[in-house]
C-alpha positions in Angstrom: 0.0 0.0 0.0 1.5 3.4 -0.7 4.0 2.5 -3.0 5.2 4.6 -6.1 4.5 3.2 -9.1 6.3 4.7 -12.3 5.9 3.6 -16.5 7.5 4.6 -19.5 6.6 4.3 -22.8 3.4 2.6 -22.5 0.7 4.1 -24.3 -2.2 3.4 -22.1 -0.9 5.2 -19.5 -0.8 8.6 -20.8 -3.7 10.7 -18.7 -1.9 13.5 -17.8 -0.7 16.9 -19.4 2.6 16.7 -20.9 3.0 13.1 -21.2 4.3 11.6 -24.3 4.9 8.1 -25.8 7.0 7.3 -29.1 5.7 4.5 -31.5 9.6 3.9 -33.4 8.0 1.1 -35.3 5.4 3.8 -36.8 7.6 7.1 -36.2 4.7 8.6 -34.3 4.6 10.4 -31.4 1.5 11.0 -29.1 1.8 13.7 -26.6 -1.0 14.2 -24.1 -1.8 17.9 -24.0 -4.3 20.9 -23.8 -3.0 23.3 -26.1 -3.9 23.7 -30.1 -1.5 21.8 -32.4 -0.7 25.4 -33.4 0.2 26.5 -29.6 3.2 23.5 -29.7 6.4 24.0 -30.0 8.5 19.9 -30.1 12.3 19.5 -30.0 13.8 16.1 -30.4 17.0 15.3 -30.8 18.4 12.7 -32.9 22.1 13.4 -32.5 23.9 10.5 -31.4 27.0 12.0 -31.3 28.8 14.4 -29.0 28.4 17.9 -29.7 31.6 19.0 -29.5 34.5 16.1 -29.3 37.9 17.3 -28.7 41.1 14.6 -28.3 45.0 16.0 -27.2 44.2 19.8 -27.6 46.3 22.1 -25.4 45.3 26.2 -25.0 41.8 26.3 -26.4 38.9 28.2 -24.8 35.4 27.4 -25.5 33.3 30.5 -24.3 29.9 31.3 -24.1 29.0 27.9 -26.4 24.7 27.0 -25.7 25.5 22.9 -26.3 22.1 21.5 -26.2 20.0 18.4 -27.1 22.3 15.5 -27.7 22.1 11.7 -27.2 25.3 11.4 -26.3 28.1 13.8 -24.8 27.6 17.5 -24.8 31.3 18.7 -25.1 34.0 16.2 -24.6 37.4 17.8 -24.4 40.1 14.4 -23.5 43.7 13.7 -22.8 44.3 17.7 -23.4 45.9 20.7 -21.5 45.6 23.8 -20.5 41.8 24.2 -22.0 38.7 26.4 -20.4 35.5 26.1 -21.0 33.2 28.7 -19.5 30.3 30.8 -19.1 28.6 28.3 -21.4 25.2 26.8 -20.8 25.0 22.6 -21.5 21.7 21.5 -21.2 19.3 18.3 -22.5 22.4 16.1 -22.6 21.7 12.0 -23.0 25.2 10.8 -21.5 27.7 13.7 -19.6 26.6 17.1 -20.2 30.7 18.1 -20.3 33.8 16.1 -20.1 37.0 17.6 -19.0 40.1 15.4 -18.4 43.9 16.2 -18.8 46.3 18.6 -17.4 45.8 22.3 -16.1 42.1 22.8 -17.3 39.5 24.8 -16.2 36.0 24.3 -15.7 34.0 27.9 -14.4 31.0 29.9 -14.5 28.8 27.6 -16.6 25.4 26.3 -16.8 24.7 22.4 -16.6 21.2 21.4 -16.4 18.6 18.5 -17.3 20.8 16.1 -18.2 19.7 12.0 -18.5 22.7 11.0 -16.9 26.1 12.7 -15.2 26.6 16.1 -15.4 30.5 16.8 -15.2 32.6 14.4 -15.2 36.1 16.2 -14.3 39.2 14.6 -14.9 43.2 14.9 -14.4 46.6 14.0 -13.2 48.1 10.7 -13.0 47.1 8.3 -9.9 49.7 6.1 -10.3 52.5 8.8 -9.9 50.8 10.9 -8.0 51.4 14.4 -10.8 48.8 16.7 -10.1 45.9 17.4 -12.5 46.3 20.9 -12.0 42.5 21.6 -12.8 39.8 24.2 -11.9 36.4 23.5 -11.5 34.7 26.3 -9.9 31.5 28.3 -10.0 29.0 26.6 -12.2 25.3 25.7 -11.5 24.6 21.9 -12.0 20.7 20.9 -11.7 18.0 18.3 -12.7 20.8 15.6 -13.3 20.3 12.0 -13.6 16.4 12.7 -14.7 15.9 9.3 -17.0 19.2 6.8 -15.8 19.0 7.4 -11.8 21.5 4.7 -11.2 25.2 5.6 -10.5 24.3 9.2 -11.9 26.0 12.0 -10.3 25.9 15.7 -11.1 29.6 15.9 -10.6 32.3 12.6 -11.2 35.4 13.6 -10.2 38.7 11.5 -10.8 42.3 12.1 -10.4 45.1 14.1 -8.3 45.4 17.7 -7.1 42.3 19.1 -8.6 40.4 21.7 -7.0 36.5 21.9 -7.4 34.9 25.1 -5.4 31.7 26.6 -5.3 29.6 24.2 -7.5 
């Protein structure tokens, strides 16, 4: 008795406003709703691919990027050095919204929200010898994380040596 009950993707089931369920076999989609097909305004991704995919870059910036509505990785910047991204908004993200591994990098003043899965996952320095990571993660706003896998999601998954997150 009292226990929380909760479906996806089962078609009977929609009776309330804003509920939705895709038929992939029919490429229909049935959204519950009050409004006038006019009043509706549907964004669906079918990106399966990270946004932005960066691999052994050293002193780029990304700044002021909107990265939104993915099924996979919003920005993935790997194995690189001395990179920033900031005072960009990542949002509607299936898998990490951002991440940041390698040497002296910076994560600040950005937006991370609604994401399936993680948020951030920050990364540097070497565990085996102990060389610090050198990065920055400070000052961003990370909500609504982990809204469709629960399990194991974290808004922030943080590995490494000597790096120095602040003010999340």
């Amino acid at each position: 008795e009292n226990h929380l009950i909760s479906t996806a993707q089962i078609i009977e089931e929609l009776d309330s406003e804003g509920e939705c369920y895709i038929d992939r076999e029919n490429g229909i989609m049935y959204i519950y709703t009050e409004l006038a097909p006019e009043e509706i305004s549907i964004d669906m991704s079918v990106a399966n691919f990270d946004l932005i995919s960066a691999n052994g870059i050293s002193y780029v910036t990304f700044d002021g990027f909107d990265i939104t509505e993915t099924r996979n990785i919003g920005i993935a910047v790997r194995a690189s050095n001395y990179c920033t991204i900031t005072n960009c908004r990542a949002s509607l993200t299936y898998m990490a919204a951002v991440v940041l591994d390698g040497y002296n990098n910076t994560l600040t003043n950005n937006l991370v929200t609604n994401t399936a899965y993680n948020a951030v996952c920050f990364s540097g320095g070497d565990q085996i010898t102990l060389t610090p990571g050198n990065g920055i993660m400070k000052n961003n706003v990370i909500r609504y994380t982990g809204e469709v896998i629960r399990s194991y999601a974290s808004g922030l998954d943080i590995s490494g040596v000597g790096l120095t997150v602040s003010n999340n």
